[in-house]
C-alpha positions in Angstrom: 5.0 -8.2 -1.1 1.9 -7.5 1.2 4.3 -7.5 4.2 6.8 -5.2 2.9 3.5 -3.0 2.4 2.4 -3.9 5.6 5.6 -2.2 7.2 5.7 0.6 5.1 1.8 1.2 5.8 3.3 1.1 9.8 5.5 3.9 8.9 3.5 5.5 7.5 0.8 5.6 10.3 3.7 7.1 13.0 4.7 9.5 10.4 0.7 10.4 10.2 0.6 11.0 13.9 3.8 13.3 13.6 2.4 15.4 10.8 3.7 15.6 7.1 5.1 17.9 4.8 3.0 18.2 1.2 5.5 15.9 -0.6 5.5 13.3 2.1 1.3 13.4 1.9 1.5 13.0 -1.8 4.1 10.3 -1.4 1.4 8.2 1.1 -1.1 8.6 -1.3 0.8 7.0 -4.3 1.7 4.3 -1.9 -1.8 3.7 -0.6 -3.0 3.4 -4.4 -0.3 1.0 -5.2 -1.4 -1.2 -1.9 -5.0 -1.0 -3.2 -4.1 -1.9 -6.6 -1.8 -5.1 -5.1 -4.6 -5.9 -3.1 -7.2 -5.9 -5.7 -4.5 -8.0 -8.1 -4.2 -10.6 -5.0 -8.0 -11.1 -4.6 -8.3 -11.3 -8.3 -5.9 -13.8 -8.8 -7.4 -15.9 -5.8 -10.6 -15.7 -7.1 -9.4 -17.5 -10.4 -6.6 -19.4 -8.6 -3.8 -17.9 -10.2 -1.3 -15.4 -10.0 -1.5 -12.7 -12.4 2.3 -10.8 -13.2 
């Protein structure tokens, strides 16, 4: 999962460069706060030493 978000965030940093419309902003932003949230779940779970669903 953190490399599928990996590539995305890759996308998304050449479509940055480009410039976006609004909805394509918006559309970074909800993907940015899912990464974060994955993120924080992963360090969670390694900090107890299990996977959470």
């Amino acid at each position: 999962m953190v490399a599928y978000y990996g590539e995305r965030l890759e996308e998304i940093i050449a479509a940055e460069q480009g410039g976006l419309t609004e909805a394509e902003e918006a559309l970074m932003d909800l993907l940015n706060r899912k990464l974060r949230r994955e993120s924080e779940k992963a360090s969670r779970a390694g900090a107890t030493g299990r996977q959470r669903p």
